[in-house]
C-alpha positions in Angstrom: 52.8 199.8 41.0 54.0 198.2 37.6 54.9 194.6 37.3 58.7 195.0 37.3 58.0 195.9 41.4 55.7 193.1 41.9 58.1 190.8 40.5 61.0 192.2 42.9 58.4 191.7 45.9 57.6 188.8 45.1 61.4 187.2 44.8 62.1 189.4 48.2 59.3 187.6 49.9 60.5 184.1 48.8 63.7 184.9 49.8 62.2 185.7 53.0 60.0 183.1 53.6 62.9 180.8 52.6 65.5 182.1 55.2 63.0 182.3 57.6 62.0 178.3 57.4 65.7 177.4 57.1 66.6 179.2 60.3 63.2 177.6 62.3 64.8 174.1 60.9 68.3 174.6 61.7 67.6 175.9 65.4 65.0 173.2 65.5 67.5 170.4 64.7 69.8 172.0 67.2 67.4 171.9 70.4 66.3 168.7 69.2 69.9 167.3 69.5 71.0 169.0 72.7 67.5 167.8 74.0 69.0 164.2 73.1 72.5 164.5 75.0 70.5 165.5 77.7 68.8 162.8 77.6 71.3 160.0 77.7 73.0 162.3 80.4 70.0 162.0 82.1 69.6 158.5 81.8 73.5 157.7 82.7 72.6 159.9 86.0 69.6 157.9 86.7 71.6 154.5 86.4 73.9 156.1 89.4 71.4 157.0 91.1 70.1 153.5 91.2 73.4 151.8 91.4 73.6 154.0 94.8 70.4 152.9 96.3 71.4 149.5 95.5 74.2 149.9 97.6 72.2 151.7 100.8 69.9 149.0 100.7 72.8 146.2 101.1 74.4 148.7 103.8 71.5 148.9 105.4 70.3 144.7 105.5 74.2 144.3 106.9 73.6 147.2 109.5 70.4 145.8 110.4 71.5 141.9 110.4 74.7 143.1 112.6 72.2 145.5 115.1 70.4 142.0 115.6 73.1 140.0 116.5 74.2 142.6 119.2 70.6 142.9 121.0 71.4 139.2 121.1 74.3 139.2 123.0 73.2 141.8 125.1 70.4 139.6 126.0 72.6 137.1 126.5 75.0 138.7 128.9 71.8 140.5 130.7 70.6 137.0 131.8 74.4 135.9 132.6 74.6 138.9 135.0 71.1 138.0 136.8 72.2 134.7 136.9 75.5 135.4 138.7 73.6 137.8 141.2 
């Protein structure tokens, strides 16, 4: 092999090596910024998710508070019936 081929190899592999780092980068950067917007989609989904629960649990405290007040008056209108009898 003369030098004028080991010249042309060697520019080849640059060339090479070069486009093969750019393309590693560039998808790289992509992933890492699709990773990101899934992220703060993510995070926005989460805060739902929260805002939801938030909600059951007032649901539930009223559902429970109101299931209380009835056993009461059932009570209530139990002893008003032995009463009467």
């Amino acid at each position: 092999m003369t030098m004028d081929y080991a010249g042309m190899l060697f520019a080849f592999g640059m060339i090479l090596l070069f486009t093969v780092v750019g393309v590693v980068i560039v998808t790289q950067f992509f992933k890492n910024s699709r990773a990101k917007s899934m992220n703060s989609r993510e995070i926005a989904r989460d805060e739902e998710y929260r805002k939801l629960a938030e909600e059951s649990i007032l649901v539930q405290k009223k559902m429970s508070e109101d299931l209380t007040d009835l056993r009461e008056r059932v009570a209530s209108m139990e002893k008003m019936i032995r009463e009467v009898e």
